[in-house]
C-alpha positions in Angstrom: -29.5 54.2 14.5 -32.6 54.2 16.8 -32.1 58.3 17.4 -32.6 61.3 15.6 -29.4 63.1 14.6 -27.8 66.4 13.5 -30.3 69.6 13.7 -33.1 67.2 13.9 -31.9 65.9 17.4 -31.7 69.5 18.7 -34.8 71.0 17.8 -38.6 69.4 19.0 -40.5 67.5 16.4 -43.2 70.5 16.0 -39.8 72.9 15.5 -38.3 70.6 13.2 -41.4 70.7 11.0 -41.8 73.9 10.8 -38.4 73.9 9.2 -38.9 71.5 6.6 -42.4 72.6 5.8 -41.2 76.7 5.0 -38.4 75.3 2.0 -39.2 73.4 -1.2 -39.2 69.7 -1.2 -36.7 67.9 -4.3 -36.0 64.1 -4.7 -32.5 62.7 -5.6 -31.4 59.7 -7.4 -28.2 57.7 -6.1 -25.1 59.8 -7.7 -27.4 63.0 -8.1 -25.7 66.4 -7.0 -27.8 68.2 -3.9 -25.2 70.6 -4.0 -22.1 72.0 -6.4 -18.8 73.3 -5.2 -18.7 76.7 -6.5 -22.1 78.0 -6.8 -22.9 80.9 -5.6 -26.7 79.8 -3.8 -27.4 80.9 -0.1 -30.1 78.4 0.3 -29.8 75.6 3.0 -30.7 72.0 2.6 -32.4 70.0 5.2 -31.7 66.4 4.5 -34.7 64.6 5.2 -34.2 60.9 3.8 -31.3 59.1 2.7 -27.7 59.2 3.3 -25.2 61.7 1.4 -21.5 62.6 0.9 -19.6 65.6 1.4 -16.5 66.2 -1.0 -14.0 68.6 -1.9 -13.2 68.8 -6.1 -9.6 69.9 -6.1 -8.2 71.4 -10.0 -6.6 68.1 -10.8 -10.2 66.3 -10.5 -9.0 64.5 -7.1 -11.7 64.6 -4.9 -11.6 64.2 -0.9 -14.2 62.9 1.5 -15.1 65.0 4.0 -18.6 63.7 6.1 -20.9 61.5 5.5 -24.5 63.0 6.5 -28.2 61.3 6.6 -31.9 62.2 7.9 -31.3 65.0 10.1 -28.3 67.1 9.0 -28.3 70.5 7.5 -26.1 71.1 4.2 -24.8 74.5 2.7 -24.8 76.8 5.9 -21.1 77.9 6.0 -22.3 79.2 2.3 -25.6 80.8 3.5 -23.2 82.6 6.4 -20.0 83.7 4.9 -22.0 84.5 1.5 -19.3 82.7 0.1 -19.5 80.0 -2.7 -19.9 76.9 -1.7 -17.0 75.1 -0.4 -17.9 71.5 -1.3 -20.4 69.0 -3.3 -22.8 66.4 -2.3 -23.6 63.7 -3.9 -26.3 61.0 -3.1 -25.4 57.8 -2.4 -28.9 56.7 -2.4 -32.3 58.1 -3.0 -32.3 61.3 -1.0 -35.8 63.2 0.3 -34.2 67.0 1.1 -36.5 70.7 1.5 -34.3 73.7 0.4 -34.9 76.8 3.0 -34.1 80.4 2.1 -31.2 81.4 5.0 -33.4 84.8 6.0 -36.2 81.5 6.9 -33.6 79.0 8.6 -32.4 81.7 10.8 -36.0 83.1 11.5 -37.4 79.8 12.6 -34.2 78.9 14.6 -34.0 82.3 16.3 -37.9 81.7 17.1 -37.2 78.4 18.7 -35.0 79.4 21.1 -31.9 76.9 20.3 -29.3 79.1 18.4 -26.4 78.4 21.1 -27.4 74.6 20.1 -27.2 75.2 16.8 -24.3 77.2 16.6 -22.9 74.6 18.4 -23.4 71.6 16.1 -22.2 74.2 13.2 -19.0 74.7 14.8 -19.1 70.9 15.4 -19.1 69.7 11.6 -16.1 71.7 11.0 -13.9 69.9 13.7 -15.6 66.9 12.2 -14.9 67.2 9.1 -11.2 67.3 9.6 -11.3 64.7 11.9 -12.6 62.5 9.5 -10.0 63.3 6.7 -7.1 62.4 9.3 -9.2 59.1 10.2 -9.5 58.1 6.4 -6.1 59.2 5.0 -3.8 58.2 8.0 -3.9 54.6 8.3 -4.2 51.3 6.3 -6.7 50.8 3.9 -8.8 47.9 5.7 -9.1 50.5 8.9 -9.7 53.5 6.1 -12.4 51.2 4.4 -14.1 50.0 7.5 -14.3 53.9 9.0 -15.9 54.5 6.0 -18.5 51.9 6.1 -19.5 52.8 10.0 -19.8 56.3 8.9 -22.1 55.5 6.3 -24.0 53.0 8.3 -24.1 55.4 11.6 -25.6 58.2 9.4 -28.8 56.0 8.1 -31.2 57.7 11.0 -33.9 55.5 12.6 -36.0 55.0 9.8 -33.9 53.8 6.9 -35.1 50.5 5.7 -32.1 49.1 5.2 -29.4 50.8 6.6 -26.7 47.9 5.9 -26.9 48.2 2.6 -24.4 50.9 1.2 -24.8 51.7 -2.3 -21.4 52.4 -3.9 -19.1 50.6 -6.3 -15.8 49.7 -5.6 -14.4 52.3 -7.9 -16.9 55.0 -5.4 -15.6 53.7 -2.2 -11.1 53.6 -3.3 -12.3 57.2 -4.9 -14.0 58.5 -2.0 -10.7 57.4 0.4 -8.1 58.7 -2.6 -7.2 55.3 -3.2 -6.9 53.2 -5.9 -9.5 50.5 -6.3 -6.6 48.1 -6.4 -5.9 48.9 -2.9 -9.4 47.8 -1.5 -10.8 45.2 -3.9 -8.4 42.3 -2.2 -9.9 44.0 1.5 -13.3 43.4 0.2 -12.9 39.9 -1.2 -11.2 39.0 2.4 -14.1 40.2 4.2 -16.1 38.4 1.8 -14.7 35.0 2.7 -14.9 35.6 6.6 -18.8 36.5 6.2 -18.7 40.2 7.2 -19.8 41.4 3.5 -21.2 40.6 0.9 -20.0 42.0 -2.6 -22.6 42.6 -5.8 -22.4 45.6 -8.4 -22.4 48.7 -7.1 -23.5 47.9 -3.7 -21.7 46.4 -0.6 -23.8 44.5 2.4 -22.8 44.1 6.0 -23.2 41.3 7.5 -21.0 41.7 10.7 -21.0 45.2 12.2 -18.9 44.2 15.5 -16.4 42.6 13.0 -16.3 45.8 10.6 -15.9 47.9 14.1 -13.0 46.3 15.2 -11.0 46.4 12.2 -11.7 49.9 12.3 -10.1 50.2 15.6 -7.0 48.7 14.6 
């Protein structure tokens, strides 16, 4: 957590400004929507504070995880590039600082900086991510599914999160965000509650043992 990540890490901090300076800047509450599957926008989002979720909506109102992204990471290309709608929500799981950038802009001041190979690069690399990620959180037992989960969201803090152990969802947030029932990871929780690597209050879950969460997530 002591590095930048996503664009941010490719581009140098004057570059990186210049970005986030040319877009509008907009606050988010936890549980606000940055972005709705379906809409037709071409703008791009630089996330510039707090973490956020990517998820797919199917018909049936099931919903599937797809990243987890923080301080660093750009939202809503594949949109502004295909000129298709938008392919997936996100959702804040915390407060959220984020600048929205007109695409004709993002690709202007990335063409300008010399780094489009990079950043082509790391586009291409969300995508493999992405499915990645759903294998990782659909193919095994809940406790590894759970603690995945919980790195990811942890990992995408960025190095100037005040607290990035605290994760700010519900029980019913975390079983939805993994397609589970909430049945299936309350008795995980309370486990890891009596062995001191979390603690449990309302709609927030605190780690206390990261190299215990990491290797139940190895299992």
């Amino acid at each position: 957590m002591s590095r930048s990540r996503g664009l941010r890490a490719l581009l140098s901090d004057q570059q990186w400004a210049a970005l986030v300076q040319s877009g509008t800047r907009h606050r988010y509450q936890r549980g606000d929507r940055l972005i709705r599957q379906g809409d037709p926008e071409r703008w791009i989002l630089l996330l510039v504070a707090g973490r956020a979720k990517v998820v797919y909506s199917a018909a049936d109102g099931s919903e599937v995880l797809l990243a987890v992204r923080g301080p660093g990471d750009v939202l809503g290309e594949f949109a502004a590039r295909d000129e298709g709608p938008r392919s997936a929500s996100v959702l804040a799981i915390e407060p959220c600082l984020a600048h929205t950038v007109a695409a004709g802009t993002f690709d202007q001041l990335i063409r300008r900086s010399g780094r489009e190979p990079e950043v082509d690069r790391y586009v291409m690399a969300k995508l493999r991510e992405s499915t990645a990620h759903t294998w990782r959180l659909t193919a095994r037992a809940p406790a590894a599914q759970l603690a995945e989960l919980l790195t990811e969201i942890v990992s995408a803090a960025g190095p100037e999160h005040p607290d990035p152990y605290e994760v700010t969802m519900s029980q019913e947030e975390l079983a939805r965000a993994l397609g589970l029932a909430r049945s299936s990871i309350t008795p995980v929780l309370a486990a890891w509650k009596r062995a001191g690597v979390i603690d449990v209050s309302h709609a927030r879950v605190r780690i206390r043992d990261m190299g215990a969460l990491s290797a139940i997530r190895r299992r």
